[in-house]
N, C-alpha and C positions, 0 to 999 in steps of 0.2 A: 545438275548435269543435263535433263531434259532440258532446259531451257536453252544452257550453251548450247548443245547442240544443234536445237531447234535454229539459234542465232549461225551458228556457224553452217547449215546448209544455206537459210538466207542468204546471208552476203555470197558466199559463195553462186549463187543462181543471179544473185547482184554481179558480181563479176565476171560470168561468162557471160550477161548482157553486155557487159563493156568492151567484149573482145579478149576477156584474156585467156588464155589458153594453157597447155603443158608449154612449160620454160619460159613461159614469159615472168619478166621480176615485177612485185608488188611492195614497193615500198612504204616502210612506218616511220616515221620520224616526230618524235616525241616522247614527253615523260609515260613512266608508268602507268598504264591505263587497262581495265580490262579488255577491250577492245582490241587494244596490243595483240593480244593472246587471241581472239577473234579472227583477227586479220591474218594473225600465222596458220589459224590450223584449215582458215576459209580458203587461202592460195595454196597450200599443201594438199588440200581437198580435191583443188582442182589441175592440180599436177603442176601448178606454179611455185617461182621460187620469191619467198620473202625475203626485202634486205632491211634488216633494222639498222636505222642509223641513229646518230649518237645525238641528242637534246643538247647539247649543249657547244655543240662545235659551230664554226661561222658559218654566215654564207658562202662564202667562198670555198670552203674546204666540204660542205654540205653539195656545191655546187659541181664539184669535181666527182665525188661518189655519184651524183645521179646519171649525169654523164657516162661516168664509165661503166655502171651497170644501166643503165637506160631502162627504167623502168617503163612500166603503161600505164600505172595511175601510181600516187604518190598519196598516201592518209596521214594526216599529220594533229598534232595537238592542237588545241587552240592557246595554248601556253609559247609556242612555234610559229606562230602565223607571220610576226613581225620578220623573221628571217626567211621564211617562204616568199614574203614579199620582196625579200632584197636578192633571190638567186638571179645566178647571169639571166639576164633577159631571152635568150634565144632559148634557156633550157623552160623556162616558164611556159614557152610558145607553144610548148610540145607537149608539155605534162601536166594531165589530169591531177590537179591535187584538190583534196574534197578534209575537209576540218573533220573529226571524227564527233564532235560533239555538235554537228550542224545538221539541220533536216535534207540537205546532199545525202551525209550519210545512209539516214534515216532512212532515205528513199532509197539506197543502194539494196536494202535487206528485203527482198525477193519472195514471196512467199512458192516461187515454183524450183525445186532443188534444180541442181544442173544433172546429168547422168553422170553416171560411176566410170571414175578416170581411173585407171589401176596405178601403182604407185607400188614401186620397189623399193629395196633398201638400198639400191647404189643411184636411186632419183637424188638429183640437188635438191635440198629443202629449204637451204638459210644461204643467203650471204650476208658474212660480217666482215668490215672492215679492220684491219691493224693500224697500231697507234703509228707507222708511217715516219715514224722519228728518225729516221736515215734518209727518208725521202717520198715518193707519196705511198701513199697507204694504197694495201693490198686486199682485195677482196677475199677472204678464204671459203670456197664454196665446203660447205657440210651438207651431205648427202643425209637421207631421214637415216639409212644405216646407222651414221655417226651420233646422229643424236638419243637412237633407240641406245646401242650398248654404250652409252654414256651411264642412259637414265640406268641402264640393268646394273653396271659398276655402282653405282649408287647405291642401288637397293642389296646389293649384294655387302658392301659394306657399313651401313646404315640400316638399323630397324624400323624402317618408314612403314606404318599402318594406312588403313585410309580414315583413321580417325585422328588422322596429323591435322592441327592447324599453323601452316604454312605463311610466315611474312616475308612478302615482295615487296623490299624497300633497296635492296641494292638495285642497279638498272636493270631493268630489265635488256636495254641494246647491247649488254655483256654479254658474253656466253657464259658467265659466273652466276650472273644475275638469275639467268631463264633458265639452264640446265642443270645448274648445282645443285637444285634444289625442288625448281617450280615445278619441271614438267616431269621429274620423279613425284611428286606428290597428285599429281594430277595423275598419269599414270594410274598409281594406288588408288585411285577415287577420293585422294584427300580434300580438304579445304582451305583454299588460296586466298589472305588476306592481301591486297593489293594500296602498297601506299605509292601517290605521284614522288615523292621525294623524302630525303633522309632528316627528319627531323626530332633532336633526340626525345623531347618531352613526349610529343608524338608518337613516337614510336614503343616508349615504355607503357604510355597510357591505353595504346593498342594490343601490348603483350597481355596487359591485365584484363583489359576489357573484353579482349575476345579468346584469352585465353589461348595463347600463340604456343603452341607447342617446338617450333622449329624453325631459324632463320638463317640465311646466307648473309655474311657478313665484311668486311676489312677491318685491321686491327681498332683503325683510326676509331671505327665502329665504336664496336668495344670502348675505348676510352673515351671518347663523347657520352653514350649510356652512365658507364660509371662519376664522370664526373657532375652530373645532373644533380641536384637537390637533393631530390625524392630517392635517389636511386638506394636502392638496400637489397644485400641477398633477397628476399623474398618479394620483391617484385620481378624477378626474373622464375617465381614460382612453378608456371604452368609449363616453364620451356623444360628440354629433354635432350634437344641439340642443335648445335649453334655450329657450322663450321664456316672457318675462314679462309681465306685465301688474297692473295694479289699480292700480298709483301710480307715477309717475316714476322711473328705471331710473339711480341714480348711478355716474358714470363708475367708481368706485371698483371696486362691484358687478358692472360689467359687463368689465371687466378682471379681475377676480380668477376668474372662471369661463370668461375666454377661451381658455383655455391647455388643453391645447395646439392642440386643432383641435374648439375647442366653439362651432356658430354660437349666437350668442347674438339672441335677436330679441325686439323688442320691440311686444307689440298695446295698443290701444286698443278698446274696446269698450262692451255695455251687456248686461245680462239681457236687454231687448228687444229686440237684435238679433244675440242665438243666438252669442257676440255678437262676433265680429271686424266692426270698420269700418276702422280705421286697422293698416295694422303698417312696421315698421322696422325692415327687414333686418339683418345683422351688419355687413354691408358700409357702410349707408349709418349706422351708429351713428357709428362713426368721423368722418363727415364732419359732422352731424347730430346732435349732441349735445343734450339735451332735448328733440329733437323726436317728437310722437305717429307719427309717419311718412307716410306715400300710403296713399289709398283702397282698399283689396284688388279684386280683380279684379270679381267680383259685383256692387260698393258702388258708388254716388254719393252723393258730399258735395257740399255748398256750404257760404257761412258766410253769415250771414243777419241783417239789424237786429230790433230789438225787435219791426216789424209784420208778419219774416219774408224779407223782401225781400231779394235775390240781395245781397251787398257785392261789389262790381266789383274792389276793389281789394283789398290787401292788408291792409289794417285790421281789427280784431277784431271777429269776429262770433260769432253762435252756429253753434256742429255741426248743422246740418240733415242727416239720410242717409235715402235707400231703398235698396229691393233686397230679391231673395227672401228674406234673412237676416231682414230686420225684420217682428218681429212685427206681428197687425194689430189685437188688442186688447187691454183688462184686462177680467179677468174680472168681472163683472158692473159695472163702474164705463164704461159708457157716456159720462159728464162728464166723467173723466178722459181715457178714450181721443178724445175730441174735441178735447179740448185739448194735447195731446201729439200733434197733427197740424197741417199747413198745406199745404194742398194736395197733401196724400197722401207730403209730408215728414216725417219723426218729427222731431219737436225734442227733442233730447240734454240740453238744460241746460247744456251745459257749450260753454266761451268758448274760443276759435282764433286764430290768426292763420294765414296762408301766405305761406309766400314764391316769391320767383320761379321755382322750383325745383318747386313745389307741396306742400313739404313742410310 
């Protein structure tokens, strides 16, 4: 942790050479990298805002995010360079992009810190993009608030020590990937195993070798894992908890990673709300089969008719949630963010039922 830090006021004194300042955006684009994590906590340092984008999407669609958050320098993979090289030409002309694996970077890490920028809980910290599948994608600004009582919902319900070993192999450009898990462990002073990508033999040979106590995963996860060669209850030995999230958690999946003493839990969430709202303990999976699970601690939900309005009963309604977790804008889309509100509700889009139970 001395040394990250020692790294993270470098770049940071690297980046207020380059001109950036509070609210200027510092973008990452690329796989898994420590660095990744370098670069968030050196522009948050320096009261900037990071946008991680997504490794795998086109130039094109790569090309339209930089644009519309216009960042000042752009850090990118060297796994990325080939699509770096293919953005529109006019955004290339403008933007600092330096390879994170290259002696650029190297040179960025400053041995003189920058002075101390104060930094609130309602400062922007992240912008992350939505999947845009109606039409272009949304920046969702998450202020350090959002992502602080994210990490506390976590530790509140999860026993993370700082003697967790933590694997980073979902994305990190997720807000599943980086809050579900990472930056609660970090937090706690744990330690962060970081893989560029999801690879299952890899990943098992990581849980043993390093003794992985706790990972962020998707179901698909899980079944990839189990269906590997090698795979046997006790090679999932050293874990303690695995939670998943993105899509529906099948009994099958959730049983084949139970064994021997691996809590298995399952979130619901959003990009816009940093993003645990719902989760579903190990315990109550059992009883509780398909369900998103209870509100986390921080969270209030209700479920709400088309004009918003409370549903009394158990009938299906929409996800309405607040709480310090949810974010409070999109970046520059003022229409959208007024509409993704109702009375200082976010609306989820996504349809619930409850039962007596409240699950």
């Amino acid at each position: 942790y001395r040394q990250l830090a020692d790294r993270v006021e470098a770049l940071a004194g690297g980046l207020r050479a380059h001109g950036i300042e509070r609210g200027d955006r510092v973008a990452y684009f690329g796989a898994n990298h420590p660095d990744l994590l370098t670069t968030l906590f050196a522009a948050s340092r320096s009261g900037a805002i990071t946008v991680l984008l997504n490794s795998r999407l086109s130039p094109a669609e790569i090309s339209f995010m930089i644009d519309d958050s216009r960042p000042k320098m752009l850090i990118h993979g060297h796994e990325v360079t080939s699509v770096v090289q293919r953005l529109d030409p006019q955004i290339k002309e403008t933007l600092n992009a330096i390879d994170v694996d290259s002696a650029d970077f190297t040179a960025l890490l400053r041995e003189e810190p920058p002075p101390h920028v104060a930094v609130h809980l309602d400062d922007a910290c992240l912008l992350m993009y939505t999947a845009g599948t109606t039409g272009k994608p949304k920046g969702a600004v998450l202020t350090h608030g959002n992502i602080f009582f994210n990490d506390i919902n976590v530790l509140i319900e999860t026993d993370l020590t700082s003697h967790e070993v933590c694997l980073a192999v979902a994305p990190l450009f997720h807000i599943a990937g980086l809050n579900g898990l990472v930056l609660p462990v970090i937090l706690k002073g744990g330690t962060v195993e970081i893989l560029p990508s999801f690879v299952p033999g890899t990943v098992l040979d990581t849980i043993q070798q390093r003794g992985v106590t706790c990972m962020f995963g998707v179901p698909a996860m899980l079944d990839a894992l189990s269906a590997e060669p090698e795979f046997t209850p006790d090679t999932l030995a050293s874990l303690t908890t695995v939670i998943v999230g993105g899509a529906p958690v099948p009994e099958r999946s959730r049983r084949s990673c139970a064994a021997p003493a691996v809590d298995v839990q399952q979130g619901y969430g959003l990009t816009e709300t940093a993003p645990a709202v719902l989760k579903l303990s190990a315990q109550d999976a059992r009883k509780h089969i398909g369900s998103a699970g209870k509100p986390q601690f921080l969270v209030d939900v209700r479920l709400a008719d088309p004009s918003g309005d409370t549903v009394e009963d158990a009938s299906i309604g929409e996800i309405l949630t607040r709480g310090p977790n949810v974010f409070q804008e999109y970046w520059d889309r003022p229409d959208a963010t007024d509409d993704a509100f109702h009375d200082g509700w976010f609306r989820t889009g996504d349809i619930a039922s409850v039962n007596d139970d409240g699950f």
